[in-house]
C-alpha positions, -999 to +999 in steps of 0.1 A: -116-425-296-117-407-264-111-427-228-147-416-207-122-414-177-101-389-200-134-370-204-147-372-169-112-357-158-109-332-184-144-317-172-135-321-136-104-299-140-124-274-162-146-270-130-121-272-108-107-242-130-142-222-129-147-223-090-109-210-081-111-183-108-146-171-088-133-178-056-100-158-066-119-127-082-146-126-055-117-129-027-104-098-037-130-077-036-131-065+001-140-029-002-164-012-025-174+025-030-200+034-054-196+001-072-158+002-077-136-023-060-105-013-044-077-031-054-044-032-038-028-004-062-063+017-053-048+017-016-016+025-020-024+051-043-047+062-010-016+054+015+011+080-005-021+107-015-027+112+026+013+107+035+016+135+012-010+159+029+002+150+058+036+157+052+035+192+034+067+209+031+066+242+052+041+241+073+028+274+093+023+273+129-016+266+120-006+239+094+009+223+119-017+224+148-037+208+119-013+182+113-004+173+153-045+167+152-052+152+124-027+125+121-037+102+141-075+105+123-057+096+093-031+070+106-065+053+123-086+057+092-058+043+069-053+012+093-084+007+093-092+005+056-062-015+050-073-039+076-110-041+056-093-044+028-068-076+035-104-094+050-122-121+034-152-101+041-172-077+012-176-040+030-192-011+013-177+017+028-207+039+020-222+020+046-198+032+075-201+068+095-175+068+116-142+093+108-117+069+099-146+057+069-154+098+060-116+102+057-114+077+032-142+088+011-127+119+011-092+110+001-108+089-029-133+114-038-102+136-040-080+110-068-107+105-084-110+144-093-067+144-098-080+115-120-102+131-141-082+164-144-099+188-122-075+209-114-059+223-145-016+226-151-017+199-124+007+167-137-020+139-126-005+106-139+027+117-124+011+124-089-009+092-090+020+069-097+038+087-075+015+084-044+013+045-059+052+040-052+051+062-019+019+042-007+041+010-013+064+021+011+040+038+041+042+022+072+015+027+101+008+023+135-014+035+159-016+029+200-033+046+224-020+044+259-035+067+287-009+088+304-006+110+331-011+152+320+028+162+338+004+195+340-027+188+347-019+156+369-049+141+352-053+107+330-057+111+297-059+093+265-033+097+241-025+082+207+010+071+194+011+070+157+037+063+134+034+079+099+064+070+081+081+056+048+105+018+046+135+029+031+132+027-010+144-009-023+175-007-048+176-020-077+209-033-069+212-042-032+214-076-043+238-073-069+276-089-059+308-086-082+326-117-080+359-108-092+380-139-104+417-138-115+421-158-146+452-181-144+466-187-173+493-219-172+520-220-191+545-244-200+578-234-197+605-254-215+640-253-205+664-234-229+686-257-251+715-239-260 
């Protein structure tokens, strides 16, 4: 027959079990648009999709303008989403107006049509895990600092951003050849003749 204590316990740890697996499922979910959660592969994927617009091969004089200005919208939005999304705190980002929130919807409005295969003869599981492996790597900062205009002589505000990728891990950084010389004794008897 069963020890009560035995029981007691067994249903303790059953609950015990219950309230981390909420606590663990609800502490995830930090940002929400239209009902979905964003989980951590859902920002990468958003990281490497805007490192890629930012970084297009080529650029024209005007492509470029585009870029030197909208950079830093897109550093600041990106830190700021990643910065919602490692809080404790629920946010719905359809409730937010500012840039940094449009640029996101944007950007995931975008996947979601590579997703679902919007634009034809376009490879969209390879670009996805793609922007999921280059998202892994993105690195961001943004500063403003107000500096002195050498032209104008003039204070103005100015953000430093930094938009780049951590070198790509190796598979084998960590691997070490230990090369050991195997001795092999021998006796050696003296010669009787």
């Amino acid at each position: 027959m069963p020890n009560k204590g035995n029981i007691i316990m067994r249903k303790y740890y059953f609950l015990l079990f219950l309230v981390v697996i909420f606590f663990a499922s609800t502490a995830q979910a930090k940002v929400t648009y239209k009902g979905k959660v964003f989980e951590d592969v859902h920002v990468y994927t958003i990281k490497g999709f805007l490192y890629d617009v930012v970084n297009v091969e080529n650029k024209t004089k005007e492509q470029q303008r585009a870029h030197d200005v909208g950079m830093p919208k897109i550093v600041k939005a990106l830190i700021w989403f990643s910065e919602h999304h490692a809080d404790k705190k629920v946010y719905k980002l359809e409730a937010f107006e500012h840039d940094a929130a449009h640029t996101i919807k944007e950007a995931v409005d975008n996947l979601v049509q590579v997703a679902e295969g919007k634009y034809e003869g376009f490879p969209a599981e390879v670009a996805l895990e793609s922007w999921l492996k280059t998202g892994q790597r993105v690195v961001l900062n943004y500063k403003e600092k107000t500096v002195i205009n050498p032209v104008t002589n003039k204070r103005e505000q100015r953000a430093f951003v930094t938009f780049k990728l951590k070198p790509e891990d190796k598979e084998t950084k960590n691997l070490v050849y230990i090369y050991e010389e195997e001795r092999k004794e021998t006796l050696v008897k003296p010669l009787n003749f």
